[in-house]
C-alpha positions as CSV (number, residue, x, y, z in Angstrom):
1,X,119.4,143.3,139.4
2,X,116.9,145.9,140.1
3,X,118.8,147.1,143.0
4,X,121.9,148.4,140.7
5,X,120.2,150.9,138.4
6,X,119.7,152.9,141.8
7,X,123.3,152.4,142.7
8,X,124.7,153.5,139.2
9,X,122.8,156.3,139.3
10,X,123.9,157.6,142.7
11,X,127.3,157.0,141.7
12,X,126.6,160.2,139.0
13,X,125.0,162.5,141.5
14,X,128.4,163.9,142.5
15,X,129.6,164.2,139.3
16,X,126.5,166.5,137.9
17,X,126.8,168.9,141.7
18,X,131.2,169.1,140.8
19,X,129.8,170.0,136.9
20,X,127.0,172.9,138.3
21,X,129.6,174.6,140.4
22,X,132.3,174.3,137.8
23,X,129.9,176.4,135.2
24,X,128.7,179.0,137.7
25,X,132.0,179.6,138.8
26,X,133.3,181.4,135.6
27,X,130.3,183.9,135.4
28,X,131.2,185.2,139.1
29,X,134.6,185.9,137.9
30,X,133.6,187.3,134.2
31,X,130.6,189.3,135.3
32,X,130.6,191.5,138.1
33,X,129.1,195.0,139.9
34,X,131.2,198.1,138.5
35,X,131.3,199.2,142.3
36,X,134.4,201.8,143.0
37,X,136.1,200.2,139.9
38,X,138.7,202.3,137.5
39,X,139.7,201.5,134.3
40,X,142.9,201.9,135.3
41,X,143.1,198.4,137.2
42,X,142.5,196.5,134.2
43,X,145.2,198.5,132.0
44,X,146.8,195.7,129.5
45,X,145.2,193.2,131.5
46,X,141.7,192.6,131.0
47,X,139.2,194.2,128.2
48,X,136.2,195.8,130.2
49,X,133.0,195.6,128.5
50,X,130.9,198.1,130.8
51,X,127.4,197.7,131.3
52,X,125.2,200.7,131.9
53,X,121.6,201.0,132.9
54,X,119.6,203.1,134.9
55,X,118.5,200.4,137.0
56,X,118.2,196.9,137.0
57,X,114.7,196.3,135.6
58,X,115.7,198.2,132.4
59,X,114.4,195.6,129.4
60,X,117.7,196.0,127.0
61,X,120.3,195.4,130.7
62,X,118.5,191.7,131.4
63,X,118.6,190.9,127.6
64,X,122.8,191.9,127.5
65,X,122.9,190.3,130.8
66,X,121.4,187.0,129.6
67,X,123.3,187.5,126.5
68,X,127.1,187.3,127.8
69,X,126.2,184.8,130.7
70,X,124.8,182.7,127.7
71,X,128.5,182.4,126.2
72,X,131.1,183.3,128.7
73,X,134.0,180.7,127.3
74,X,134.7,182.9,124.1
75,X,135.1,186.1,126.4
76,X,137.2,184.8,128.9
77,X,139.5,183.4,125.9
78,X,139.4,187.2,124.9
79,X,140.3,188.1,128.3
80,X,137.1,189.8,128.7
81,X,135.5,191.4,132.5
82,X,132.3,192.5,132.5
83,X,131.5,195.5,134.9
84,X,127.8,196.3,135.5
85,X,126.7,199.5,137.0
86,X,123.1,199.9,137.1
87,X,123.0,202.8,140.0
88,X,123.0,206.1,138.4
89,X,122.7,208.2,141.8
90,X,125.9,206.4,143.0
91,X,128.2,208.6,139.9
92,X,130.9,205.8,140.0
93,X,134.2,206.7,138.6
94,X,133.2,204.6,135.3
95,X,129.7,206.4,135.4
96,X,132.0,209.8,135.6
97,X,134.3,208.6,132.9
98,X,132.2,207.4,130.3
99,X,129.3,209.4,130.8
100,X,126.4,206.9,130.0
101,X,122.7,208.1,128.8
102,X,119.9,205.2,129.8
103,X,121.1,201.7,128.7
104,X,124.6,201.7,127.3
105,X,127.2,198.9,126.3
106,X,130.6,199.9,126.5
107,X,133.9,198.0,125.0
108,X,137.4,198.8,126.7
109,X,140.8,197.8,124.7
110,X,143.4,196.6,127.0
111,X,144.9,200.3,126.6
112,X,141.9,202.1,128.3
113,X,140.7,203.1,125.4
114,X,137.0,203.4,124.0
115,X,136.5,200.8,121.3
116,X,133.1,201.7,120.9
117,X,129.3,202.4,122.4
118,X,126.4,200.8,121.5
119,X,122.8,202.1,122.7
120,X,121.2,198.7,122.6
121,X,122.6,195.1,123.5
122,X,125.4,193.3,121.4
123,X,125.9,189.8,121.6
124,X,129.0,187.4,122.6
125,X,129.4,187.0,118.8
126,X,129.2,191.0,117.8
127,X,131.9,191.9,120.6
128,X,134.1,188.6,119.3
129,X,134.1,189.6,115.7
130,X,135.0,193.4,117.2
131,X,137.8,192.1,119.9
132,X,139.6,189.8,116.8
133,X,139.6,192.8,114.5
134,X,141.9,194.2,117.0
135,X,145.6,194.5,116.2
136,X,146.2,193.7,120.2
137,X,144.1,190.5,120.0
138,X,145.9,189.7,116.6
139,X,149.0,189.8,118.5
140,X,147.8,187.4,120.8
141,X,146.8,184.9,118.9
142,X,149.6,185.0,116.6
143,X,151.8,184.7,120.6
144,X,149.8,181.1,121.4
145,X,149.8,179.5,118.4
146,X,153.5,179.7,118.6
147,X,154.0,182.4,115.2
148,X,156.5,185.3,115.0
């Protein structure tokens, strides 16, 4: 009897590794380095919500950073990439574009457009509330619920 405890319980190991890589996957694909990106390449496909900082150690960056990886499901169901650029001397065509100051959030509409700029870090629930607001994401709701 005491020999199946130990057996039960390395019958869940695999299960909890599948579950790890299954959650980390999502954040890879959400969140990712601004690199050479254009806004252009997620026209009416994605909403980018750009992340600016001067570099990487910058306070308000690891508290937006830890604020989206914290609750990624409601901004992929708002079909929502992330883009961090945290290398001012590189002048990426988003740095060139949107013309950050120091730490700067940034939220995209699926039309390229600038929804708005915040100077401090937002979280998952503040760019929600924003993202429903819009008439786009209205639309889409409205599309998978099965209404006119």
């Amino acid at each position: 009897m005491k020999y199946i405890l130990p057996l039960v319980l390395t019958a869940f190991i695999p299960v909890f590794a599948v579950a790890e890589t299954t959650t980390s996957a999502p954040s890879a694909n959400v969140i990712r380095p601004a690199g050479e990106s254009d806004l252009s390449e997620f026209l009416w496909i994605k909403r980018p919500v750009v992340v600016f900082a001067d570099n990487a150690a910058d306070p308000r960056y690891g508290e937006q950073i830890e604020l989206l990886t914290s609750r990624l499901e409601p901004l992929i169901e708002r079909d929502v990439i992330v883009l961090t650029d945290t290398d001012p001397a590189a002048e990426s065509p988003l740095r060139t574009k949107l013309r950050p100051r120091g730490f700067m959030l940034v939220l995209v509409a699926k039309d390229g457009s600038v929804l708005l700029r915040k100077p401090f870090p937002w979280s998952v629930r503040e760019l929600t509330r924003s993202i429903d607001k819009l008439p786009a994401r209205q639309r889409e709701v409205r599309e998978r619920r099965g209404d006119s």
